[in-house]
Structures are given as C-alpha cells and as structure tokens.
C-alpha positions in Angstrom: 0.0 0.0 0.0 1.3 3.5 -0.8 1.3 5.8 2.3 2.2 9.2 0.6 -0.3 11.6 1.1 -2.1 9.6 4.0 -3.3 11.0 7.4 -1.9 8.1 9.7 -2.9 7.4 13.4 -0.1 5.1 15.4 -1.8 4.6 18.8 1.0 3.9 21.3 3.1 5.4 19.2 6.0 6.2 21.6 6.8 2.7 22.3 9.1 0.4 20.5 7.0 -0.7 17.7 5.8 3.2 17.1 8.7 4.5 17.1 10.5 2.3 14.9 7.0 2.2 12.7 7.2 6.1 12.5 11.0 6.4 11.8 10.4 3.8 8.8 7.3 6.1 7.5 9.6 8.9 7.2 12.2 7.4 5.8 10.4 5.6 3.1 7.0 7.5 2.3 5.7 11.1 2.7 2.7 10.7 5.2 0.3 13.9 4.8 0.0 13.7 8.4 1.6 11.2 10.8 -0.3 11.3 14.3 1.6 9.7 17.3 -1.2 9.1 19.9 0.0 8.0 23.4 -0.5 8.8 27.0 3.1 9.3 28.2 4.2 13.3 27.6 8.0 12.5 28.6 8.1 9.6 26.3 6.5 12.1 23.8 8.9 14.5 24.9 11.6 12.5 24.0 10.7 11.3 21.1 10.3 14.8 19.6 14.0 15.6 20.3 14.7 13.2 17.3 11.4 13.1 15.4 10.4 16.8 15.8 7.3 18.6 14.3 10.0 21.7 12.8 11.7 18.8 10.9 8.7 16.9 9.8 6.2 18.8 9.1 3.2 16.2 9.2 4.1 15.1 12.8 1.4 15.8 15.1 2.3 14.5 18.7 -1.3 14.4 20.8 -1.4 13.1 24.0 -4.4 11.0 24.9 -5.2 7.5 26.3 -7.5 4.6 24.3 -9.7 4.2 27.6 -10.9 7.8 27.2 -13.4 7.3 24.1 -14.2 11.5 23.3 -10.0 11.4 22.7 -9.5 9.1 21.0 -12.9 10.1 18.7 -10.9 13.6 18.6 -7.6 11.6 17.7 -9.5 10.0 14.6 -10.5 13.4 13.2 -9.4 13.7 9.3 -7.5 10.0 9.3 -7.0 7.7 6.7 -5.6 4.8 8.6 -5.0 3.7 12.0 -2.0 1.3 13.3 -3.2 0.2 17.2 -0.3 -0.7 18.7 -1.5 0.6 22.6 -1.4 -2.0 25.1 -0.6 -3.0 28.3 1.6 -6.2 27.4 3.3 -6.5 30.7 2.2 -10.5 31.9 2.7 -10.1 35.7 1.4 -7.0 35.7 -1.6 -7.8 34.4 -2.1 -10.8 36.0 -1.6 -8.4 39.5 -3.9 -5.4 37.8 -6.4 -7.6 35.6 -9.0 -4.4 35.8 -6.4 -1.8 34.5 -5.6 -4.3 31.8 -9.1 -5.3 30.4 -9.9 -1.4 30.5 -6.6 -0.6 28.1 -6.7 -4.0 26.0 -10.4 -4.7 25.9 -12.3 -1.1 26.4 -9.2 0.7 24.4 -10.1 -1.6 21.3 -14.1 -0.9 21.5 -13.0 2.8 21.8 -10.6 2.8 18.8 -13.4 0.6 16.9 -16.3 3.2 17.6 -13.8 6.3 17.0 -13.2 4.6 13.2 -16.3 3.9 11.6 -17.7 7.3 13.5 -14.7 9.1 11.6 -14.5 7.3 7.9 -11.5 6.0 8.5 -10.5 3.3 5.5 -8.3 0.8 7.1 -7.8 -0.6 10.3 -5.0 -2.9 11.3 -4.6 -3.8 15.5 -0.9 -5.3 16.4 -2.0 -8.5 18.6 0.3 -11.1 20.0 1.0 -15.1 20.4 -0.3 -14.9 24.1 -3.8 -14.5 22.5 -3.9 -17.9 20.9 -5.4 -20.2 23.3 -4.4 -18.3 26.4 -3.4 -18.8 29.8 -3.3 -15.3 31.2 -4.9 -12.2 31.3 -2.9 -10.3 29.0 -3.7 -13.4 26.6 -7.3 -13.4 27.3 -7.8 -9.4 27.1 -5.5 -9.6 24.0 -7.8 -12.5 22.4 -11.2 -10.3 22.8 -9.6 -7.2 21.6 -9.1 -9.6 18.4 -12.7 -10.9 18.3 -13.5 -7.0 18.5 -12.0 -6.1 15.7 -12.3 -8.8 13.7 -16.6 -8.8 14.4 -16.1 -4.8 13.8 -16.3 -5.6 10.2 -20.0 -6.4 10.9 -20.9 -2.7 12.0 -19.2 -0.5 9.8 -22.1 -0.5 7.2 -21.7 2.6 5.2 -18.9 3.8 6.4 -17.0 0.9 4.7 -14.2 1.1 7.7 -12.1 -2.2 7.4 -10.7 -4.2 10.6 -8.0 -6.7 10.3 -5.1 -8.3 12.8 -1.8 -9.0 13.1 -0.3 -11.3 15.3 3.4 -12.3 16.1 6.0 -13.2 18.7 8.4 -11.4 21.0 9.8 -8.6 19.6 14.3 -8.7 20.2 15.0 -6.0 22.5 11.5 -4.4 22.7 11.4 -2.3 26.3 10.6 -4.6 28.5 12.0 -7.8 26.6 14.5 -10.4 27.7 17.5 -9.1 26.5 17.9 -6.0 27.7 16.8 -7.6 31.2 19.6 -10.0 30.7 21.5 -7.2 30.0 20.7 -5.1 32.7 21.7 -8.0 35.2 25.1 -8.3 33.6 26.2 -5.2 33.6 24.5 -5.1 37.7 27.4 -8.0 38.5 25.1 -11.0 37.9 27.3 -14.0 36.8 24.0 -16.5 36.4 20.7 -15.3 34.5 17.4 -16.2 35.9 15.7 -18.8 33.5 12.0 -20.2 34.3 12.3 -23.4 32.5 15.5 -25.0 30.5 13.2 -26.2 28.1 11.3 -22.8 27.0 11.2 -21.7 23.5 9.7 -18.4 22.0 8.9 -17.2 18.9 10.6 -13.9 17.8 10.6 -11.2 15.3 12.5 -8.4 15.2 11.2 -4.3 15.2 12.1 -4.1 11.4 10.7 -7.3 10.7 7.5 -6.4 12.6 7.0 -3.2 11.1 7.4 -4.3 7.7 4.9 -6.9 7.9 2.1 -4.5 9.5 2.6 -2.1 6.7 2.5 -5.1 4.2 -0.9 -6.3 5.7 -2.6 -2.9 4.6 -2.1 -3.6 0.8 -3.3 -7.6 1.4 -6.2 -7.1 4.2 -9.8 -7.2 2.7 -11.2 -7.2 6.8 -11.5 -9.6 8.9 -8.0 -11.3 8.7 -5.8 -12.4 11.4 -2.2 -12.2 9.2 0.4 -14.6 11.3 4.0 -14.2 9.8 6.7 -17.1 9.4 9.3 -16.2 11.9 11.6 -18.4 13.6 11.8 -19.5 16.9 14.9 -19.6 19.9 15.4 -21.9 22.8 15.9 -19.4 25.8 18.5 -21.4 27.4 20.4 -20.5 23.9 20.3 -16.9 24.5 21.1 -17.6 28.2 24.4 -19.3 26.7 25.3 -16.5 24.3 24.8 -13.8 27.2 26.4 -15.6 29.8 28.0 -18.6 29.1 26.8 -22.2 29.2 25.6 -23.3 32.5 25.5 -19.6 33.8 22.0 -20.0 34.9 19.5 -20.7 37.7 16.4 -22.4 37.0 13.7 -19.9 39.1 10.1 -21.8 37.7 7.3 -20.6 35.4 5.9 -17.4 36.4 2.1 -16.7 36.9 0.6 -16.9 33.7 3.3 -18.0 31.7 3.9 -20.7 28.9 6.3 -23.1 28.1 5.9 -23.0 24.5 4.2 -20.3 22.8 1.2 -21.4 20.1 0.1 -18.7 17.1 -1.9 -20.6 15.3 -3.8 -23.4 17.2 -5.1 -26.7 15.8 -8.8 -25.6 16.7 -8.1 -22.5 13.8 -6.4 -25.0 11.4 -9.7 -25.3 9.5 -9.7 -21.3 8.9 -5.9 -20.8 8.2 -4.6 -20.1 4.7 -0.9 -20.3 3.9 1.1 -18.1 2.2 4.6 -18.0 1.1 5.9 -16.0 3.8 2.9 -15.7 6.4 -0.5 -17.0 7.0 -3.8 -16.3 7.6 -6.8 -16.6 9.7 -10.0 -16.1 7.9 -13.2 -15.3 9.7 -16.2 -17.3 9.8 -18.4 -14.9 9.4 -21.1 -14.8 5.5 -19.9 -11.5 4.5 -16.2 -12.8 3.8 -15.3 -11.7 0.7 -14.9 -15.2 -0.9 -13.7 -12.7 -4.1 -10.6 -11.8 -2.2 -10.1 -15.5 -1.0 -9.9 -16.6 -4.5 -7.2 -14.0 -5.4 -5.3 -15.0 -2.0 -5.3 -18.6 -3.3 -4.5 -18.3 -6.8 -1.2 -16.0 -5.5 0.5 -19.4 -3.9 -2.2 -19.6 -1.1 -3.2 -22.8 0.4 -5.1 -24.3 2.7 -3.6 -25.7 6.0 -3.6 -29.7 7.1 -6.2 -30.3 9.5 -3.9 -30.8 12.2 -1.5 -28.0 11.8 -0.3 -25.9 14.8 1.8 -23.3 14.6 3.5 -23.5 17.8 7.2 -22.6 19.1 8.2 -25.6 19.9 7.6 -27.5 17.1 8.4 -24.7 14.2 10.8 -25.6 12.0 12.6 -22.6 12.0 15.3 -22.5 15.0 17.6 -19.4 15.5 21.2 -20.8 15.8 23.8 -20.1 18.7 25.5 -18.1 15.7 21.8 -16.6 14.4 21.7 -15.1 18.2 24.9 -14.1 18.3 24.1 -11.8 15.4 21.5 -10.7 16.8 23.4 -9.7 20.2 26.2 -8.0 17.7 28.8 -10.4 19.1 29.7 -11.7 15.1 
C-alpha cells in the first residue's frame, strides 16, 4: 500500500513498535499527516527531540489514552488509517492489575473501533500477540477479545465501509521490557547466572524491522477480517542464556504466573480457517460476508489451505535461530 499523502494514526506510538514504525514512514513515504497518539508526555517528549514537528512537518504529537473514548474520537479526526499498537503487554502485571488491563486491551479496542467507523476512516490494522492464541493469562485473554472486537467490527461499519483486520506475532528482540535487555541489565549489575523459568522454553521472535514491515505489508493484502500470522523463527531461551552468559550460567527460578512453556500462534482448533502463504498465514473469519472474491485472489497468489492438524506453535516450528543466528543478533559476530 502506498502511504504518501495519507493522514496516519499510530496509537501507542512512543513505544518500540511506534517509534520504529514512525522512523520507517519517514524514511520511506511522505505521510500527509503522521499522528503519534500516546498517553506518556516524557516519552512524547523524548521522542520529539529526534522526530520533531519543525523537521517533519506532518508530525502531530497528541497526547491521549484509548480508555478515554471522546479522545481518542478527537484523535481519529481527518485520518486515513490507524495502526493500534497501545497496550498493556506486561504478563505479571496484568495478572496483579487484571482491571487496569481489560480497561486498556479490551475497552481501548471498542473505543478505537467506535472512534473509526464514527470518523470514515479506510483501514484498520490492531498489532496482537502469540499470548492471544489459546491463552493462559490475562494479557492473553484481554488480548484474544480485543481480536474478536475487531475482527466482528467488520459487521458494524455498514456505510462507512471502515475495514478491521489483525496481526499477530511473537516477542519482539529488545522491545522495552523484553528479555534481552533484562539479561543485559543484570550483567552489567554484576550477575554472573541469569534467571531462566524453564530450561526447556522456547519463544517465537521477530525483530522491530521485521515487525514493522509486515504491518505495513498487511494494509495492501487485508480485505477485513484477517488475522495475518508471519513465518518467523523460533529460539530456545537457554540458547540466548548461553550467548549472554556462558553455558551453565544459569538458575532455573520456575514458570511465572501466567506464563507458557511454549508459545502457540496458530492453534489446531483454527487450522480449518488458516490459509498459507509463502511468507505468512492467515486466519480467515467465519463470518457470511467474507469476501470469498478476495479468497480466491489469495489462493491463486500461492495460497493454500492448511492440514487439518496443523499448529503453529514454538516448539515445534521448524525454524530455530542458531547459537550463531543469536549471536548476530546480540552484535557479538
């Protein structure tokens, strides 16, 4: 999709994925307006000491939070399209604050959702995460309706023609609040032995680049209603616990509340709905107004249907990062 001359909305814009998303707008297109909606004013602050509104003229920095519906309706105002990348994603924390979380994840989505079709905007894509696919904690569950929302939006836009699709992926390398820079952290505190919750844990990962590119890349595919799953490789932890530390540098502390083994994007239950592509998949929605039209173009451009049985889970992808792939990644080669 071409994103010159767009008005674009990144809610939770001054975290990792916006900022990286915004840096790789500028670079690459010439937005007509480029809004960065978030709740923080130091991160906004911050962010407009390298991104600043003299230097790029369509910046717009506006401060607001997706619980409050009248701001986020003001937010909307003029826009063509609408990245929803606001979330609370912290586990623990949610499991500890499960009120604060369904207010953000769930009532944040309905606001964005009513704020869109209210203001005409075309397309809609919300970022979503592995933890929603068959989930064992609250971010997971809150993160799994905010899907259904969006997803069902399709239903209520009527007129307005206002299109809703998902995106889905893994950890994103050295995102705030990842493991690496945790890891990190503890080195450079004195730590000789990382914490690890389970020697046997594997997670799916993406990096910021990687995740950017494929949300732009859903715009010009998504017909509404999509759940778009890229094909992205997965590491043992106790790998990156090596890299960082050194083998057996570790001390096995348990699985914390709410947390998973294995991670699972696409489960076996959604087999029957997946598509795959060359480089991604996707989720179709059962719902009669799926625009079979579109399916048939999705298939004839090397889609096909899943095996019964798939899952798409960590553990079993067939895509493992390397002690050398991580090392890359780390900058130590």
């Amino acid at each position: 999709m071409d994103f010159n001359n767009k008005n674009i909305l990144i809610t939770g814009g001054t975290g990792s994925f916006g900022t990286k998303c915004v840096e790789t707008l500028l670079r690459d297109y010439k937005p007509k307006r480029l809004v960065i909606f978030s709740r923080d004013e130091l991160k906004q602050y911050e962010m407009s000491q390298v991104y600043s509104e003299e230097k790029f003229s369509c910046l717009r920095y506006f401060l607001g939070d997706v619980r409050d519906g009248e701001r986020v309706k003001r937010a909307c105002a003029n826009i063509d399209i609408i990245i929803h990348a606001a979330a609370m994603k912290h586990v623990t924390a949610s499991e500890y604050n499960p009120t604060e979380c369904i207010e953000t994840n769930i009532n944040g989505a309905k606001n964005i959702i009513d704020a869109s079709i209210e203001n005409n905007i075309k397309k809609v894509i919300a970022l979503s995460t592995d933890k929603a696919a068959s989930p064992i904690n609250l971010y997971g569950a809150t993160k799994l309706c905010s899907d259904k929302l969006f997803i069902a939006a399709n239903n209520l836009s009527g007129k307005h023609k206002t299109r809703f699709s998902v995106v889905r992926y893994g950890n994103v390398i050295n995102s705030r609040g990842s493991v690496i820079p945790h890891f990190n952290k503890l080195l450079k505190g004195g730590k000789k032995k990382l914490p690890l919750t389970n020697i046997n844990m594997t997670r799916f990962v993406i990096t910021l680049d990687q995740g950017v590119q494929f949300v732009l890349k859903a715009f010009t595919n998504m017909s509404g209603g999509e759940i778009f799953i890229p094909k992205i490789p997965s590491m043992n932890i106790i790998d990156l616990v090596t890299c960082m530390a050194g083998e057996g540098q570790y001390k096995e502390v348990g699985i914390r509340p709410g947390e998973k083994l294995h991670e699972v994007m696409i489960p076996r239950e959604e087999s029957l709905n997946c598509i795959e592509m060359d480089d991604y998949y996707i989720i179709q929605p059962m719902f009669s107004w799926w625009n079979t039209e579109q399916l048939k173009l999705t298939i004839g451009n090397n889609g096909k249907k899943v095996a019964k049985s798939f899952e798409y889970s960590s553990d079993s992808n067939t895509n493992f990062l390397s002690l050398d792939d991580i090392k890359r990644i780390l900058g130590q080669k």
